[in-house]
N, C-alpha and C positions, 0 to 999 in steps of 0.2 A: 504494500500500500504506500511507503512513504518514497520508495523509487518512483510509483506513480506518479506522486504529486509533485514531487521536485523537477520531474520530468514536464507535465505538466507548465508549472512555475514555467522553467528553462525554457519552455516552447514559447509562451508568452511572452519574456522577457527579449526574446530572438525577435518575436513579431513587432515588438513594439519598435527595437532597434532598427530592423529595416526600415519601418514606415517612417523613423525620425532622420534615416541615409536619404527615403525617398523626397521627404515632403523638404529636407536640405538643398536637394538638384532642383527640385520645382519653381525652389525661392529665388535661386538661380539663373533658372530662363524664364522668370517673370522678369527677374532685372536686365536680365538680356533684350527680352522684347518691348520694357521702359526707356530701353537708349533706343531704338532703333524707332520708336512710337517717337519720339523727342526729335531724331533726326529726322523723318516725317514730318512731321509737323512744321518745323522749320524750312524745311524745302517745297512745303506746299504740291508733294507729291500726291497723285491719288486716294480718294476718300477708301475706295474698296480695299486699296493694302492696309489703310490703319486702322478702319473696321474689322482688315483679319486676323491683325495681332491682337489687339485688344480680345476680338473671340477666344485667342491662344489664351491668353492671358488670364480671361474665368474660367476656362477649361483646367490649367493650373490651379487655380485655385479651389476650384469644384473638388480638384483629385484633393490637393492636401486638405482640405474639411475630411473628404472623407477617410483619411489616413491617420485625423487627429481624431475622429469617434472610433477607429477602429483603436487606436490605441488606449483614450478611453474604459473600449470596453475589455481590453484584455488587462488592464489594472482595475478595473471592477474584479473579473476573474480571479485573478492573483490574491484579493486580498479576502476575495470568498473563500478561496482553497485555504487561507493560509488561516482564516475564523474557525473554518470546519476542523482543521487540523489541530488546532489547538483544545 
C-alpha cells in the first residue's frame, strides 16, 4: 500500500512539473509573439497577420489555464493521498 501511494504522490508531482516546463515555453512565445505584435503594429503591416498572432497568443494562454487547473488538481490529489494516509 505505501509503495502505492508514494508512487502515486511521484506521479503527480512529475505531472505537475511538466505542466510548470510547459506553461514556462508558453510564456515564452506569448513574449515572442508580443514583439512581433509590437513590430506590427508599428509598421502598419496587415490587420489579418496581427489578428493571427494575437489568436496564437489566447491559444497560449487557453493551454497554460488549462495546465494551471491541471496542476491544481493533482495537488488536490497529493494532499488527499497524503490525509488518507495518515
Amino acid at each position: 500500500m505505501y509503495k502505492e501511494v508514494t508512487g502515486f504522490i511521484g506521479y503527480c508531482r512529475n505531472k505537475i512539473k511538466t505542466n510548470n516546463i510547459r506553461i514556462k515555453a508558453l510564456r515564452t512565445q506569448i513574449k515572442e509573439y508580443e514583439t512581433i505584435i509590437d513590430i506590427i503594429t508599428r509598421t502598419d503591416i496587415n490587420n489579418l497577420v496581427l489578428q493571427n498572432y494575437r489568436a496564437k497568443i489566447e491559444r497560449c494562454i487557453n493551454k497554460i489555464d488549462r495546465y494551471i487547473e491541471e496542476n491544481r488538481h493533482h495537488i488536490e490529489m497529493i494532499i488527499s493521498v497524503k490525509n488518507i494516509k495518515l
